[in-house]
N, C-alpha and C positions, 0 to 999 in steps of 0.2 A: 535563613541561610541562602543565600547567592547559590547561583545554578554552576559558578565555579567551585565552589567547596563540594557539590552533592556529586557523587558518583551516578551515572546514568545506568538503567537498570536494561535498557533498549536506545539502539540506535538505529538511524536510516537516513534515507535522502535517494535525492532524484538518481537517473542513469547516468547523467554526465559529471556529478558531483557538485554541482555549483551550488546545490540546496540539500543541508543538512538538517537535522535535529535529532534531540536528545527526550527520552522520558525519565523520570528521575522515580517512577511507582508503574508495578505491572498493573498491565490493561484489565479492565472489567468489566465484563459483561460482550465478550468477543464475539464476533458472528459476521455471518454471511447476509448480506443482502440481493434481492433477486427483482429489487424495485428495477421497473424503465428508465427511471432518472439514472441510477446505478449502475444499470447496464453500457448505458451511452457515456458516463461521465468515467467507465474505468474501460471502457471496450473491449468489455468483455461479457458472457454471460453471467457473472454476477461481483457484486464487491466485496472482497475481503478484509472487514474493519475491526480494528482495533480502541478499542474507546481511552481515550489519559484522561485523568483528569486534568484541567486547564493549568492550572498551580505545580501541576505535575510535570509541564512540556514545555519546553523553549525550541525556536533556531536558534543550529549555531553556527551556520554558513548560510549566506545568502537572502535571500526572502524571497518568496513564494508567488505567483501570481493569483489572480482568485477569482473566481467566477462564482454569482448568485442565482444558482440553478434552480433557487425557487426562491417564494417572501419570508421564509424559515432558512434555508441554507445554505450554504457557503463551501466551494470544493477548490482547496487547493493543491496547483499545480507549477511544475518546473517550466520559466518562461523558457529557458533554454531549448529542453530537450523534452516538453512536453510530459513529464512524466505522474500522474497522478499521484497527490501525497495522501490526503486529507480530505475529508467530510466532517462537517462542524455546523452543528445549528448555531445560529447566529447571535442570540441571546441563549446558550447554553454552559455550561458550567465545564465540558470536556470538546477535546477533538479527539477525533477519530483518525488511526492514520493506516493508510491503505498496509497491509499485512505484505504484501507483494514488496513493498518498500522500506519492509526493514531488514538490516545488516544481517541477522539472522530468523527468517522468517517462521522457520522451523521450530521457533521457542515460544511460537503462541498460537493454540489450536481454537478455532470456533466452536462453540456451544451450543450455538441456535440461529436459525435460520428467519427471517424478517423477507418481507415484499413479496409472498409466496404466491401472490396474484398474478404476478409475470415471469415465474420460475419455467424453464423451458424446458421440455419433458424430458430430453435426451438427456439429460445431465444423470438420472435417473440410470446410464445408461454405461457410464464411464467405468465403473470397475470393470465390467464384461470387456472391455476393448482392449485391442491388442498393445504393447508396451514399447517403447525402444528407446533408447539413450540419444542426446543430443547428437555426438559423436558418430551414435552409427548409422543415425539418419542420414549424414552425409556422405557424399562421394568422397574415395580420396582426393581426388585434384580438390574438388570445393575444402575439404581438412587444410589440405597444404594451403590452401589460401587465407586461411581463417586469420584474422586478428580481431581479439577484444577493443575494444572502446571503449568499454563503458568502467566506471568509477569503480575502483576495487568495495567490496561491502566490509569496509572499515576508513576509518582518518587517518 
């Protein structure tokens, strides 16, 4: 079955849109990574992936840039707008695609935690911290200023 007949079960793609894609089977085996390579390659303290199987994922806008951040794997990224998609070993059967970057990111929770050799203590620390909304973090003059840019999280 052509990835036009399958209904996509998850969707995502970079900030500026120019890079999409489609899963067509939920993710398995979801989790957190805390690896150094991980930290640098999503900049942040750790990466949020989602594993598809390969047979499972297509783009459907654009193509990806791709960097070989080691002799096993391959992290692709928005030449555009820099935005991290993907983690994929390079002879592996699945990619992985950053959880931050899909359309509804909220419909896939991690399970388990991987690279806990370089897990940074404070993170240990975030429920305790104090909360506040996008919104009311800003001044109003900054509010009134605000406009989006970035790719609505749908096609």
């Amino acid at each position: 079955m052509s990835d036009n007949a399958r209904r996509p079960v998850l969707t995502g793609g970079c900030q500026c849109g120019a890079v999409r894609y489609a899963a067509y089977a939920p993710p398995e085996n979801v989790h957190v990574c805390h690896c150094r390579m991980c930290q640098k390659a999503v900049g942040g303290p750790f990466a949020a992936l989602a594993p598809i199987r390969g047979t499972d994922f297509a783009w459907t806008r654009g193509k990806p840039a791709s960097f070989a951040s080691s002799s096993l794997a391959a992290r692709d990224f928005c030449g555009h707008c820099g935005t991290p998609l993907t983690f994929r070993y390079i002879d592996g059967p699945s990619i992985s695609v950053t959880i931050g970057s899909l359309d509804q990111p909220q419909a896939v929770t991690p399970a388990s935690h991987y690279g806990v050799e370089s897990k940074l203590a404070w993170l240990d620390q975030l429920g305790a911290m104090p909360t506040n909304t996008t919104a009311a973090s800003m001044s109003p003059d900054r509010r009134a200023k605000y406009v989006n840019h970035q790719h609505p999280d749908h096609d």
